[in-house]
N, C-alpha and C positions, 0 to 999 in steps of 0.2 A: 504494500500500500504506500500510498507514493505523502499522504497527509499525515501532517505530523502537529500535533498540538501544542500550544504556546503555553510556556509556564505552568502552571501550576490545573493545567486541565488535562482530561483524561477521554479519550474516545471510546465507547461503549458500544458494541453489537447488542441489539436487543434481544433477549428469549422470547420465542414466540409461546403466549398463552396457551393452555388445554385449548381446545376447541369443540370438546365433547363433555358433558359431564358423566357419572361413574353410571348414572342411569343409561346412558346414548344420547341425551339431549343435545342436541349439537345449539352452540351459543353463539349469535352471529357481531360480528364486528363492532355494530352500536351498543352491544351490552357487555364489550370485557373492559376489566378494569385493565390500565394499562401496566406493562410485566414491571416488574423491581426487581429483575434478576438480568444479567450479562455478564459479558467477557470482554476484559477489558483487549483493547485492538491495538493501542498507541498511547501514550504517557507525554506528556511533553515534562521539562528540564527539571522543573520545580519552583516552587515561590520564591523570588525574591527579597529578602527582607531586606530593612533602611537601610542599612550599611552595606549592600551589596551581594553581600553570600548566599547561594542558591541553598535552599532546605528541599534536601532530597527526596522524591515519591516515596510514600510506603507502598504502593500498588504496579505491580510489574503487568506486562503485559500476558496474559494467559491467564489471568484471577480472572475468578469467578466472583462477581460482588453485587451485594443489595444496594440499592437504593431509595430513595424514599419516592412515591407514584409520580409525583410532580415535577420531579428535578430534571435540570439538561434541557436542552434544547434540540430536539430532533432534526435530524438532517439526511440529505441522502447523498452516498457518495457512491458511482461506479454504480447504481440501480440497487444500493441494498441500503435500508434502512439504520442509521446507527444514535446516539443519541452524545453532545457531549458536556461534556458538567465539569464543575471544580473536583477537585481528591475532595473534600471537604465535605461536600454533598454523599458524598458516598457511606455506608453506614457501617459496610464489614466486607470481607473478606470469607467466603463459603467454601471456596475451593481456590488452590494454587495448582494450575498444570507444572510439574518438574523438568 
């Protein structure tokens, strides 16, 4: 992937929601909440702080991390949906790929 995010933001592929409930209800588009789950794609440098010193990401690329429904800004790059937010925004770390 050719984008790379600025400071202290993080690029997110979204998880696509169930689209079935456990019944077979299939749930169409106007009724999911939107996912709080992804992997993170690209990281940019880190925050900046006053005196200059970059403060390093805690989140690499391959984590799997929650966020809260409303965070980030969706975007589409290359025809796939992804979403991008601050590290700050982010609420945890679920999984790390090795």
């Amino acid at each position: 992937m050719k984008f790379r995010p600025l400071h202290d933001r993080v690029l997110i592929e979204i998880s696509d929601g169930e689209e079935k409930t456990s019944g077979g209800i299939i749930i169409p588009d106007t009724a999911k909440e939107k996912p709080q789950e992804g992997e993170v794609v690209a990281v940019g440098s880190g925050a900046r702080t006053e005196d200059g010193k970059i403060t390093p990401m805690d989140v690499k690329v391959g984590d799997i991390v929650l966020f809260g429904k409303w965070s980030g800004t969706e975007v589409k790059i290359d025809s796939k949906e992804y979403s991008i937010m601050k590290e700050s925004d982010i609420m945890g770390i679920s999984k790390s790929k090795k």
